[in-house]
N, C-alpha and C positions, 0 to 999 in steps of 0.2 A: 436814507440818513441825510438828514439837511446838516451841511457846519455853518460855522458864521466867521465869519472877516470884516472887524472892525464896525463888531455893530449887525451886520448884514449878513440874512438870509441867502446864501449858493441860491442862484437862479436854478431852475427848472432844467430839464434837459431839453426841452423844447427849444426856452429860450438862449440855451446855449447854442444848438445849432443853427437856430437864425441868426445869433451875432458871429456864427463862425462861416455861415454863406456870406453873410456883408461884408468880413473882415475879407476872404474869399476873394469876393468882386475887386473889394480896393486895393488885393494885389496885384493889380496890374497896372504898371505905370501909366499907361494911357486911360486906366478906367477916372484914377485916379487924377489924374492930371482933368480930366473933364470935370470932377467932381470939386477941383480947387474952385477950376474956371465959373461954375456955376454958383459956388457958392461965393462968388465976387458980382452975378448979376444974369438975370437969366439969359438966354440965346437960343439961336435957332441952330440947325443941326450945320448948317452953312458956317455961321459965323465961328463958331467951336470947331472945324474943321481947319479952319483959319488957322485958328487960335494955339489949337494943339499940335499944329502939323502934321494932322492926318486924312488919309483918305474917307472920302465923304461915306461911302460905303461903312467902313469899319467902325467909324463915328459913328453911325445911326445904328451897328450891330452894339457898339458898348453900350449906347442909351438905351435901345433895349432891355440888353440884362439889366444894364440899374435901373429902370424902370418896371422892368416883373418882381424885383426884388424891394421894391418901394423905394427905393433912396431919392431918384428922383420922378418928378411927375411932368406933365406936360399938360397945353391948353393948344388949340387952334386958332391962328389969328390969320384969317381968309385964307388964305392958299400956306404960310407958314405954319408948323408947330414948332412950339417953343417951350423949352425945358427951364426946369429948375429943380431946384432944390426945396421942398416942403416942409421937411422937420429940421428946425433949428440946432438941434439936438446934432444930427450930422452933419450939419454945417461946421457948430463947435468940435467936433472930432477931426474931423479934416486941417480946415483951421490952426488945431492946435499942434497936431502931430507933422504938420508941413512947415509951421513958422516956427516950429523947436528944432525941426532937420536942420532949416534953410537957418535959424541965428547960432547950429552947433559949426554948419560949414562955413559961416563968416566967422564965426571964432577960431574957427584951425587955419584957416586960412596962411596968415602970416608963419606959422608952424611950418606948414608945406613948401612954402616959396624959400624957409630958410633951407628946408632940408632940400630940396631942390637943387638949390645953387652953393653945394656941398657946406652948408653951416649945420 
């Protein structure tokens, strides 16, 4: 039995579990946090290590999974590989769920610092 929302056909159960492997992935703050970085400009597994402050090791195990799970891809440039982000599609997902966190904690912000300093 298919229902509809707003128009829309219930995806597949197929396709449910794939969005709920990817959703999966980007629960981890570090997966995540690689997947902001990349979708700001590709890099190498080095520079994201940098970037994220994490071990070089652990970096190139999270790019892995997000890489068997499509989200992002990779190319060889001589002795480097270098990751990105492919479908724009999760770019915008990322994007938008990290710049609505990050503009909800500038907004409370001043809330906390009152209640902090017993206001």
């Amino acid at each position: 039995m298919t229902g509809h929302a707003g128009g829309l056909e219930d995806p597949s159960a197929e396709v449910l579990a794939q969005a709920a492997a990817a959703f999966g992935l980007l629960a981890s703050a570090a997966r995540l946090h690689l997947m902001w970085a990349l979708s700001q400009r590709e890099s190498d597994v080095t520079h994201l290590a940098d970037r994220v402050g994490g071990a070089l090791p652990a970096v190139s195990q999270h790019l892995a999974k997000l890489k068997l799970a499509g989200l992002v891809n990779s190319r060889r440039e001589g002795r480097r590989q270098v990751y990105y982000v492919d479908d724009p599609d999760v770019v915008t997902v990322v994007r938008v769920m990290v710049g609505q966190l990050t503009a909800r904690s500038y907004a409370l912000a001043p809330v906390r610092e009152l209640r902090g300093n017993g206001g």
